[in-house]
C-alpha positions as CSV (number, residue, x, y, z in Angstrom):
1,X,1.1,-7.1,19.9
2,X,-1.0,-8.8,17.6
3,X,-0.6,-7.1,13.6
4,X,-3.0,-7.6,10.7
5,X,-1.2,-8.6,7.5
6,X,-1.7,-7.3,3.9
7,X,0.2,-8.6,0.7
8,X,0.8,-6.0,-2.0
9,X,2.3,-8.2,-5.2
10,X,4.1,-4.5,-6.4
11,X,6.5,-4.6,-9.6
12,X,9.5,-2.9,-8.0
13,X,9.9,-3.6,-4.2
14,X,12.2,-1.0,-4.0
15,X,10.2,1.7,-5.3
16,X,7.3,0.6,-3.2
17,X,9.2,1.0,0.0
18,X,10.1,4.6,-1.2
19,X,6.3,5.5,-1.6
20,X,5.3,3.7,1.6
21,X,8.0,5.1,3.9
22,X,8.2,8.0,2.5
23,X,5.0,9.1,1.4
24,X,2.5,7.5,4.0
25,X,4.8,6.9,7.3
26,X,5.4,3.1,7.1
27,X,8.5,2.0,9.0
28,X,10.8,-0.8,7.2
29,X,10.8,-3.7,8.9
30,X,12.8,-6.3,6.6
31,X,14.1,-6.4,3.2
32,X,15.8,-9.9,3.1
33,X,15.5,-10.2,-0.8
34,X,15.5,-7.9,-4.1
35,X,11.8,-9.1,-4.0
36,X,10.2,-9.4,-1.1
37,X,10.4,-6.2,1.9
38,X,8.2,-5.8,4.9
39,X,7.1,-3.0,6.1
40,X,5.0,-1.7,9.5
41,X,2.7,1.3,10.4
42,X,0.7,0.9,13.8
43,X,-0.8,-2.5,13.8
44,X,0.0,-2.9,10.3
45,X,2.0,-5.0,8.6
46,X,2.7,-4.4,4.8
47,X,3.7,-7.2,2.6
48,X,5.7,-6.2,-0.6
49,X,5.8,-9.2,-3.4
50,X,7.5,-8.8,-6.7
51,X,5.4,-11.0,-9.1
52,X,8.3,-14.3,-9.9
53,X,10.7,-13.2,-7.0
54,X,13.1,-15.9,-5.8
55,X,14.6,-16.3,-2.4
56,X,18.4,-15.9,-1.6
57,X,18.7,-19.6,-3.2
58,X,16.9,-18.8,-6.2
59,X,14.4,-20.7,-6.1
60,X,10.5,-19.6,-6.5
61,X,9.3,-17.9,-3.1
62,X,6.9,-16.2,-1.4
63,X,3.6,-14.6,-2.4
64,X,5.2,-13.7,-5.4
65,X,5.2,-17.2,-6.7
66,X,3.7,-18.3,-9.8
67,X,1.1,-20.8,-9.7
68,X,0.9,-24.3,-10.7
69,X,-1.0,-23.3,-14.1
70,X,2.4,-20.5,-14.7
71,X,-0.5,-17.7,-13.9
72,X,1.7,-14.8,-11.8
73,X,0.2,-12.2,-9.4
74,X,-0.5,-8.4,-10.5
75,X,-0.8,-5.8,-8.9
76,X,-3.8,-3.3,-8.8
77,X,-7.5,-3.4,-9.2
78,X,-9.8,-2.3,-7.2
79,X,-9.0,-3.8,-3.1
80,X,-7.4,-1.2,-0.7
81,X,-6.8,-1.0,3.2
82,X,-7.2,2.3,4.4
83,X,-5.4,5.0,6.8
84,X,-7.2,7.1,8.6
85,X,-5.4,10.9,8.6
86,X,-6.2,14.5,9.5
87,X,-6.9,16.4,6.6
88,X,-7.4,14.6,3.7
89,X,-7.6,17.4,1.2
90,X,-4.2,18.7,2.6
91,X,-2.8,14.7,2.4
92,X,-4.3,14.6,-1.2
93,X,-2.5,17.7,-2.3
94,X,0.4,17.1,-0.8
95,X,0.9,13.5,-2.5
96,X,-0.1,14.9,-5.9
97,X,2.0,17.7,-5.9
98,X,5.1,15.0,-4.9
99,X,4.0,13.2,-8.4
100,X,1.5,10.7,-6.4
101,X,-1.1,9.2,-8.8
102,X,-4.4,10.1,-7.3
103,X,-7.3,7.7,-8.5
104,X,-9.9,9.8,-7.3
105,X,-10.4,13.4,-6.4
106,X,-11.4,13.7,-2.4
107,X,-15.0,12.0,-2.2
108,X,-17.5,13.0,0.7
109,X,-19.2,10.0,2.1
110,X,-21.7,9.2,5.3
111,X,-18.7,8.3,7.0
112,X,-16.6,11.0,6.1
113,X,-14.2,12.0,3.2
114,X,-11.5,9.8,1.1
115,X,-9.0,9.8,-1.2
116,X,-7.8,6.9,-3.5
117,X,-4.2,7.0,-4.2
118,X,-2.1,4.5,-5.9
119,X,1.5,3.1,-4.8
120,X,3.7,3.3,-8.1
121,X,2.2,0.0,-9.1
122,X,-1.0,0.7,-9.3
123,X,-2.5,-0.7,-5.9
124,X,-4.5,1.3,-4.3
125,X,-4.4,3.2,-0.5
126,X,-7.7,4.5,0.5
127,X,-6.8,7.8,3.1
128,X,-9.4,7.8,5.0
129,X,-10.9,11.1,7.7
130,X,-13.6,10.4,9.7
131,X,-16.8,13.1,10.0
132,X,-16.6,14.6,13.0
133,X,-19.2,13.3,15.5
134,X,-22.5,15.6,15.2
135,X,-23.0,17.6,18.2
136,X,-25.5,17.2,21.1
C-alpha cells in the first residue's frame, strides 16, 4: 500500500508521539532514536524530527539535520495536513478539555467545518468534517 509522507521537525519526539497516539489515533510505527519516531494513521505516514537529532552513532541525521549554513528546522507556522472526523465540535472539545492547544475556535467553511489544533510543539493539525452532501 502506497503511504503519503509528512515530516513534523517537533521539539520533544516523545511528547509528540503521546499527542499523536493518544490524542488523534496514530499508530507507532518506529522509534529507533531519542529523535526521530514514525508514526501511521490510514495512508499516512507521520514523520517526527527533533531539530539537531543524531543517529544511534551520533552523528547528524535525518530531517532534523542542520544545514550547511548551521540554520536548524522549527517547528510550527502555518502548514497542516488534515483528518477528516465526525463531529468536529465534539473532537474540539474533547482535545481542549485534555489541555490541547486549540488555534482556532470551529470555523464553518463551503466545504464544511474545521478546527486548528496544535501538537505540543506548535505544528498544526487541521480536523477536518465534511458538509453533508445537499439533498435532491
Amino acid at each position: 500500500m502506497e503511504q503519503a509522507s509528512i515530516r513534523y521537525i517537533v521539539d520533544d519526539v516523545d511528547a509528540a508521539i503521546g499527542f499523536y497516539v493518544g490524542q488523534l489515533g496514530f499508530a507507532e510505527v518506529m522509534h529507533p532514536a531519542p529523535g526521530f519516531a514514525m508514526l501511521s494513521r490510514g495512508t499516512l505516514r507521520l514523520l517526527l524530527s527533533a531539530p539537531g537529532a543524531t543517529d544511534a552513532s551520533g552523528a547528524p541525521g535525518g530531517g532534523g539535520r542542520a544545514l550547511a549554513d548551521g540554520t536548524l528546522p522549527t517547528p510550527g507556522g502555518w502548514n497542516r495536513f488534515s483528518l477528516e472526523v465526525e463531529d468536529v465540535a465534539m473532537q474540539a472539545a474533547r482535545l481542549e478539555a485534555a489541555g490541547v492547544v486549540l488555534r482556532s475556535g470551529v470555523i464553518n467553511g463551503v466545504g464544511g467545518r474545521q478546527v486548528l489544533v496544535e501538537d505540543p510543539s506548535g505544528n498544526l493539525i487541521e480536523l477536518f468534517e465534511p458538509a453533508l452532501p445537499a439533498a435532491e
